[in-house]
N, C-alpha and C positions, 0 to 999 in steps of 0.2 A: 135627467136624460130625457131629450122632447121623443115623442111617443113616433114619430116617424124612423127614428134612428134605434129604437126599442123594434121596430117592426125589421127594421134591416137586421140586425142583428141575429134575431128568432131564423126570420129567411137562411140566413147565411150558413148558421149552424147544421139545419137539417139539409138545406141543399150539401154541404160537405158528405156528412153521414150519410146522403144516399149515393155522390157522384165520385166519392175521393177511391180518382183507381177503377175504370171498369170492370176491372174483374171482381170487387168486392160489392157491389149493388146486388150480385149475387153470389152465393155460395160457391166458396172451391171447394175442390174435390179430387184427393191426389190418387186415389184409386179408382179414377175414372173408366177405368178397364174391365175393373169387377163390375160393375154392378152400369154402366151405359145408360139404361132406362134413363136417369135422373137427369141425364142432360141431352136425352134423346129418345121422344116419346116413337118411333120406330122400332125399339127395340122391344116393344111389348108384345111379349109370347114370340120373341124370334126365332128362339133357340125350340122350344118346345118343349119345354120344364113350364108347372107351375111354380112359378118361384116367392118368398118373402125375403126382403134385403132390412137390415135394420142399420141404419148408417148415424153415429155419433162422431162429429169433430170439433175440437174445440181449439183455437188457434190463437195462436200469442198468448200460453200461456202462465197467468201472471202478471199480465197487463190488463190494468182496471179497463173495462167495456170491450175486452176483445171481440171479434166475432166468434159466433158459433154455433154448432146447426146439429140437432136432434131430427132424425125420419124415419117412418117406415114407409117402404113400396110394398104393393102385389104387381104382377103378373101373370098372366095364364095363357095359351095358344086354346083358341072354343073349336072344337071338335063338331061335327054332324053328327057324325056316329063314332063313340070309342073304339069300337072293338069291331071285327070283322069275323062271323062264323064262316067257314068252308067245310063242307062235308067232302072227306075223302072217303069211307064208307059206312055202312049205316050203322055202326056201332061208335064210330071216332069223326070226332070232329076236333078242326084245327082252330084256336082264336088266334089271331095276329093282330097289331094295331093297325088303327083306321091311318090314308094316307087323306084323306077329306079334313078339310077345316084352314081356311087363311084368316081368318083372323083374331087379333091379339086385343086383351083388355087389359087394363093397366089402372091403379090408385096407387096415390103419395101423400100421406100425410105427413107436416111437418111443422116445424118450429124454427125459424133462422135470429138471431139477433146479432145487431154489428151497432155498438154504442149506444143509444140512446131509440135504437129505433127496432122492435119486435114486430117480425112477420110472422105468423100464424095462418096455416091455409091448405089445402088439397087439392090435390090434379085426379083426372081422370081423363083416360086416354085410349083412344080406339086407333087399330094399327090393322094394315094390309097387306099380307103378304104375298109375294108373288114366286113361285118356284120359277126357273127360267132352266132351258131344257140342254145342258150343258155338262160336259166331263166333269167337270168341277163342284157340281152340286149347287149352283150359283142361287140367289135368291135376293131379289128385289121386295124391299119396304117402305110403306109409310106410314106416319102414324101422326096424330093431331091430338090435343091435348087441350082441355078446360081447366083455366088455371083461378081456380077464385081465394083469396086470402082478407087478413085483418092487417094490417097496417095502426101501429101503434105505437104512442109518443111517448115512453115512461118516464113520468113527470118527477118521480124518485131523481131521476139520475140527473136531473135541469139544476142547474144552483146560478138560477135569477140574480141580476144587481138589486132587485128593489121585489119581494114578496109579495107588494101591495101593489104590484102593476096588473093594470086591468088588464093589459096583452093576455096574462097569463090563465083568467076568466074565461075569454075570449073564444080563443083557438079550438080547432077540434083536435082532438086527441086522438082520435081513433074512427081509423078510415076502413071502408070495406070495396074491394077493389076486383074487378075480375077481369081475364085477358085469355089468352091464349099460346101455346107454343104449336111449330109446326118440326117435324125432321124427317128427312131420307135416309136408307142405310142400303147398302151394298154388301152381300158378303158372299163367300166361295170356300170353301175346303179349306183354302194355305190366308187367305187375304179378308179382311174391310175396310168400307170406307165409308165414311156417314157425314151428313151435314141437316142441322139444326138451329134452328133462331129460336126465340126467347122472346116473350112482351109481343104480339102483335100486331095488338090494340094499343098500343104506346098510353096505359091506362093513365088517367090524368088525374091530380086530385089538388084540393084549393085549400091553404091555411087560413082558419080565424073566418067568422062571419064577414070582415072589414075585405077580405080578399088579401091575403100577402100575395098571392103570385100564382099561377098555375105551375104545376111543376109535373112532367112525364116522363115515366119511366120509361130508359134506355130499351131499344132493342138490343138483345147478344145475339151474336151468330158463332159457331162453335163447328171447325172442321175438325175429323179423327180418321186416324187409318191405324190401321197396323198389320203386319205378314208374322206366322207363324213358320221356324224354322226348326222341323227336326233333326236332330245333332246326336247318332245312335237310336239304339234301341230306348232309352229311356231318360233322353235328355233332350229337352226343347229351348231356344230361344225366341222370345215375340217381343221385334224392334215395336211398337206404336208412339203416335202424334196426336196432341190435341192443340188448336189454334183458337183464340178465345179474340174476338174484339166485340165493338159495339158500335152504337148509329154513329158517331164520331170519326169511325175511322185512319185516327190518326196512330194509333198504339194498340198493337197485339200481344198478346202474352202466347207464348210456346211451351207447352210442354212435352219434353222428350224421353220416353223412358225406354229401360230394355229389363225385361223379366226373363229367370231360366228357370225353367220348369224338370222336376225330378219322376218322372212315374205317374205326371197329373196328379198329385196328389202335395207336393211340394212345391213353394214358389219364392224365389228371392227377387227383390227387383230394386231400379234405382232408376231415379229424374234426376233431370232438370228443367225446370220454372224458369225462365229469363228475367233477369231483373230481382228473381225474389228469395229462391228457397230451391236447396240441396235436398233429394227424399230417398228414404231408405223405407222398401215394401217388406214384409215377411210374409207368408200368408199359408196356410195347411188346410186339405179335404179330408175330410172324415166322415166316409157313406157320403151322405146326401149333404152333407153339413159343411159350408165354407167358410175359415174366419182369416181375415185381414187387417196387418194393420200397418199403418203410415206414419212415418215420424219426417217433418218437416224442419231443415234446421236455414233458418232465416238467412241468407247472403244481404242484408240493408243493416240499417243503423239499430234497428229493431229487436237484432237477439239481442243488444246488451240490456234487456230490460224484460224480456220474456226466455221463456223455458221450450220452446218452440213451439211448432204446432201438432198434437196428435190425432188420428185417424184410425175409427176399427170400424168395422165393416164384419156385420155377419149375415149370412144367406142359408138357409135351407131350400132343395128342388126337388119337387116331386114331382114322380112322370117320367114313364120312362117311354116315349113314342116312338114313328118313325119320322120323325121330322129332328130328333136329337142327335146329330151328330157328336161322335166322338171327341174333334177338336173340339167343341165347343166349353166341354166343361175345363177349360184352360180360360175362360172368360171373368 
């Protein structure tokens, strides 16, 4: 095999494994509702909870090189002052929480792999909130995110025509990459709506000393809403949307879910993905302690060979301010 069609080939493979499917160049996420942060640095310290999310999904599987994505997030809302003393008289004083402090900080460490190719990397994310002076308790955010990772070829998983090809010398294996996300978020008592892109440095990086090609990672842009609907005393429903495409433009993925809520404390939910995957949510609060989990069952040619895809999700929040709205722990 002459070494130019040896270079095509190497090319072809990893441009697949990074492009096959925008929505898989990066991690899905079927509990996109819980935990928002991840795909939308705006949400850091929205709520007003310090929070940690530990988010494990492993998808298709049962299918050798599936994707699959290990993380942990913080978040915090940074306070001026925590606490506010008031003297009512000189023997009693009141504390109350501080209404001081907009903005949010945020870290994500994480692990993705999808085939032959390991992302390893952490974000860090500064967020602005704005109270906006309304019935509804309204509140305008932004948030920006430093997204730096390793980029890596695992050379385990390559099964070369010829072992003794120099190509295989050559190449770099392991790339270190940095970029940026940006997103906005809207939210109000009953309703949000958020929009966020992904990659904004379209980071570039070059195979092998010889040059195979530049290749640049996709920007995503990702629209979300959802209205919270109370139905009695201790029954809720929250329709939400998530819209995923990339620089391409040509094909969106939708995701549509509706979740009912028991007492805040109980959560049944269910999607649908376009194109991909039927989901069944369960999820329970216990105190400060959130756990979630997601089972995806493939609508493509894909289940007959995988067990589908699972998703758990756990969250502890501490902080109880005044900036915590009630709906909120339905998030």
């Amino acid at each position: 095999m002459n070494k130019p069609r040896r270079l095509y080939i190497l090319a072809v493979i990893l441009f697949i494994s990074l492009v096959t499917g925008h929505s898989q160049q990066l991690p899905l996420f079927s509990q996109y509702m819980m935990n928002g942060f991840l795909i939308n640095p705006a949400l850091a310290g929205n709520d007003g909870y310090t929070a940690i999310n530990l988010t494990a999904r492993e998808q298709w599987l049962g299918l050798g090189q599936a994707p699959k994505t290990h993380g942990i997030s913080f978040q915090t809302r940074v306070l001026k002052t925590s606490y506010i003393s008031k003297s009512t008289s000189v023997r009693k004083k009141v504390t109350r929480p501080s209404r001081s402090g907009r903005i949010g900080l945020g870290g994500y460490l994480f692990n993705d792999r999808n085939g032959i190719i390991d992302r390893t990397g952490f974000q860090l994310t500064y967020a602005y909130h704005i109270p906006l002076r309304t019935t509804n308790n309204a509140q305008l955010s932004f948030g920006l995110t430093a997204n730096f990772f390793q980029f890596k070829i695992n050379e385990d998983e390559i099964r070369p025509y010829d072992i003794d090809d120099p190509l295989l010398l050559e190449y770099d294996r392991v790339f270190y990459i940095p970029d940026a996300n940006f997103g906005a978020y809207f939210t109000t008592r009953d309703y949000y709506v958020g929009f966020s892109v992904t990659e904004l440095f379209k980071a570039t990086f070059k195979l092998g000393k010889e040059g195979i090609g530049d290749y640049r990672a996709m920007r995503h842009y990702y629209l979300t809403g959802g209205y919270m609907f109370d139905v009695g005393v201790d029954f809720a429903l929250q329709p939400t949307f998530l819209i995923k495409t990339s620089d391409y433009l040509k094909s969106f993925q939708v995701d549509i879910s509706l979740k009912a809520f028991y007492r805040e404390d109980y959560w049944l939910g269910l999607s649908y993905r376009t194109s991909d995957a039927m989901i069944i949510m369960v999820g329970v609060k216990v105190d400060q302690y959130f756990f979630g989990y997601a089972f995806d069952y493939s609508l493509t040619n894909i289940r007959k060979h995988s067990f589908g895809s699972h998703e758990i999700m756990v969250a502890v929040k501490f902080g109880s301010n005044a900036r915590r709205y009630r709906w909120l722990n339905r998030y």
